[in-house]
N, C-alpha and C positions, 0 to 999 in steps of 0.2 A: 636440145634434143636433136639428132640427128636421124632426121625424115624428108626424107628426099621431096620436094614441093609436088603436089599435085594439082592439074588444073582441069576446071570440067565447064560445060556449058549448062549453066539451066534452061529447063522447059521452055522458060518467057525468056532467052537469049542471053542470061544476067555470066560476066565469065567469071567463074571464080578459084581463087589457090587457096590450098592448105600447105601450113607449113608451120615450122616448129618456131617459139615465138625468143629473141633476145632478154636477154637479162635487161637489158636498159629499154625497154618498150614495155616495161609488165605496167603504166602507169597507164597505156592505153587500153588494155584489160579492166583496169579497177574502173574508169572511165566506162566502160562498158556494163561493170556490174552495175555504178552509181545512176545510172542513166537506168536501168531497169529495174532498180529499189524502188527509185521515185516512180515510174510509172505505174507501180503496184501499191504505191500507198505509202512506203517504209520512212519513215520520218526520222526526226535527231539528225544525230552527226551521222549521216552517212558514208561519208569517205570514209571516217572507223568502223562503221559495219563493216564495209566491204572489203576493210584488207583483213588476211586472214594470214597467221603465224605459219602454216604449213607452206605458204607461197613461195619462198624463198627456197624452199627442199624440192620441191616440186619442179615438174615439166609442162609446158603450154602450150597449146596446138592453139590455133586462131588460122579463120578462113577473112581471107580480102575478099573484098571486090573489085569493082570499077575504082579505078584513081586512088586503090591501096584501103578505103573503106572497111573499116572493122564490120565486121557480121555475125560475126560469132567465135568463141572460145570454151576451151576445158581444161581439167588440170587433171595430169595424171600424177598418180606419187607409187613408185616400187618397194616393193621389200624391202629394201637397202634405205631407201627414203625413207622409208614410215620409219626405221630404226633408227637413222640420225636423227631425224624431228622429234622422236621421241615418243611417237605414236601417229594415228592416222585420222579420218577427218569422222571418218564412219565410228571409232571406237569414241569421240566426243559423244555423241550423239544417242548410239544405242547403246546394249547390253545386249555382248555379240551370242554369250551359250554357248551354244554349240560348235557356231563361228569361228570359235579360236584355235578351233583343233582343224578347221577346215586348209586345205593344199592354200600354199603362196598364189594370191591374185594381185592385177594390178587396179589402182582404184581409181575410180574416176569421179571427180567431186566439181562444182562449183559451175555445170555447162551452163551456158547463156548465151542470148541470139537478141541480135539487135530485129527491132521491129521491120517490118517487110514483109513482103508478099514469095520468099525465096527462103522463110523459115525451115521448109520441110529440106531444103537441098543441104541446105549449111550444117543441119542434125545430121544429114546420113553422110555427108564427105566427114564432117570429124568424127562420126564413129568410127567410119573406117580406115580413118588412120590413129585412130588410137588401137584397134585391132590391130592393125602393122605394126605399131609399135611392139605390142604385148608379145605377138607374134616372135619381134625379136630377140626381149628378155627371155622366149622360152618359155612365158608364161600359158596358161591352157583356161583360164578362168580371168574375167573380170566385175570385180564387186564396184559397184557404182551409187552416188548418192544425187539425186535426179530435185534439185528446186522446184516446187510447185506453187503455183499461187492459191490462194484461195479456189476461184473458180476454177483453176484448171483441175484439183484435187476435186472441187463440188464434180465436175462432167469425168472421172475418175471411176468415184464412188456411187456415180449415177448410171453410166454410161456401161454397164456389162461388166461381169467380173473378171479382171485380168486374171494372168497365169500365176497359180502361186506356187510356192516351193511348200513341199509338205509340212506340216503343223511346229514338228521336231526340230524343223531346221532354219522357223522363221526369229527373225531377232527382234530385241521388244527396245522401241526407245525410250529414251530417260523421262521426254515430256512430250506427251501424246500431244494429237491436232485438239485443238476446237470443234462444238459441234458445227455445224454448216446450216445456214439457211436453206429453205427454197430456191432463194434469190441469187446463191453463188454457186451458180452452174456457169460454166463457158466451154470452151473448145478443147480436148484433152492437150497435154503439152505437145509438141512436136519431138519432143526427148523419149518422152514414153510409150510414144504409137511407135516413132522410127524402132525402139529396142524393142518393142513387142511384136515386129514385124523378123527382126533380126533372130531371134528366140530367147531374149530373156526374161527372164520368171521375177515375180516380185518375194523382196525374203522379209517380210516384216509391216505393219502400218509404220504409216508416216511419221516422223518427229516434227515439232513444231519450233521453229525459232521465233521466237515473238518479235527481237528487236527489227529482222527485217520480215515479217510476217509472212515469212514463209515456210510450206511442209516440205520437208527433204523424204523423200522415196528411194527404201533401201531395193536394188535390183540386184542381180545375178547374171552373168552371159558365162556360158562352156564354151569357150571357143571353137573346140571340135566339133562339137554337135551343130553350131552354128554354118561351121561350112559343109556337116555335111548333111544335112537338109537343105542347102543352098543346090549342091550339087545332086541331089536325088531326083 
C-alpha cells in the first residue's frame, strides 16, 4: 500500500509510525493476532485461526514503536480486492440485505493492538490512515468489521447504546453472540470508542466466531460527514 509513513508522539512520550506493511512481514501480523487469541482464551491450532484467505488480496497498515515494535495492525480490502478474493470478510459473516445495493466502500476487518498503555493512540493513527487511504481510492464510505472479546462486547451492551443505523439497513449475522454473564463486563474496545468518536454508526449485532471466541461488530463511517463534523 502506498501510504506515506506517519509519525506522532503519544501523551506518555511513546514515538510511534504508521506505515503500509511488506508482503514478506505479514508473519509479524499473524504473530500479533496469535499473541492476542491466546490472551483471550482462543485455544487449538491457533496459528490456523489466525491466517485468514483474504490476506493475501488484502492491504496492511501496522504502527511501530520504539525499536520497530509491532503495536497494532488492520487489513483493508477494495472493490477490486473483494472481487479478486472472490468476496469479502464481512459478506462471510453476515447477510448483507440491503447492503448489497449499498455505494462501493472500503472494508476494514481483522484490527488488533498489542497490549499497552498506548492502545487508544495506535486505534486513532490507524484509522486515520486508513481514511487516507479510502480518501485515495475515491472511496466516501467505510464498512468495518471490529473483533470484540467477550467482555469487551459484555461493557458494549452494558455500557450505553451505541449509534445505530436505522432498522432497514442494519445486517443480520449468520451466527449470533452468546448470551453474556454478569461477569463479562470490561472496558469497551478502544476500536469502538475511537469510531464512535470518529462518527461511525453500528449496522447490525455482532457475529460470533467460536473457534477464536470472538464477536465481530458490523460498523459504518461516511467519510464526509466525518470531516465535516470534524470541521464544524
Amino acid at each position: 500500500m502506498n501510504v506515506m509513513p506517519k509519525h506522532i508522539r503519544t501523551p506518555l512520550g511513546t514515538p510511534l509510525r504508521v506505515r503500509g506493511l511488506q508482503p514478506t512481514e505479514m508473519h509479524a501480523v499473524l504473530d500479533l493476532r496469535m499473541r492476542d487469541a491466546r490472551a483471550q482464551g482462543a485455544g487449538g491450532n491457533v496459528e490456523y485461526l489466525c491466517r485468514d484467505a483474504l490476506d493475501p488480496f488484502a492491504h496492511h497498515l501496522v504502527v511501530e514503536g520504539e525499536g520497530g515494535a509491532l503495536l497494532g495492525a488492520a487489513r483493508v480490502l477494495a472493490p477490486a480486492d473483494a472481487l479478486s478474493a472472490g468476496g469479502s470478510f464481512v459478506e462471510a459473516l453476515f447477510n448483507l440485505g440491503a447492503w448489497r445495493e449499498a455505494p462501493p466502500s472500503l472494508e476494514l476487518s481483522w484490527p488488533v493492538l498489542a497490549a499497552g498503555p498506548d492502545r487508544l493512540a495506535v486505534a486513532a493513527l490507524l484509522i486515520e490512515a486508513v481514511l487516507r487511504y479510502a480518501r485515495r481510492l475515491n472511496l466516501a464510505h467505510l464498512l468495518l468489521c471490529v473483533h470484540l472479546s467477550p467482555t469487551e462486547l459484555g461493557a458494549l451492551r452494558c455500557g450505553g447504546a451505541p449509534v445505530w443505523m436505522p432498522a432497514l439497513l442494519r445486517m443480520r449475522p449468520w451466527a449470533g453472540t452468546p448470551s453474556l454473564t454478569r461477569e463479562a463486563r470490561g472496558e469497551v474496545s478502544p476500536w469502538v470508542g475511537r469510531l464512535l468518536v470518529e462518527g461511525a454508526r453500528v449496522c447490525g449485532e455482532p457475529a460470533w466466531d467460536p473457534a477464536l471466541r470472538r464477536a465481530v461488530l458490523p460498523m459504518w463511517l461516511e467519510i464526509g460527514a466525518r470531516t465535516s463534523r470534524r470541521c464544524a
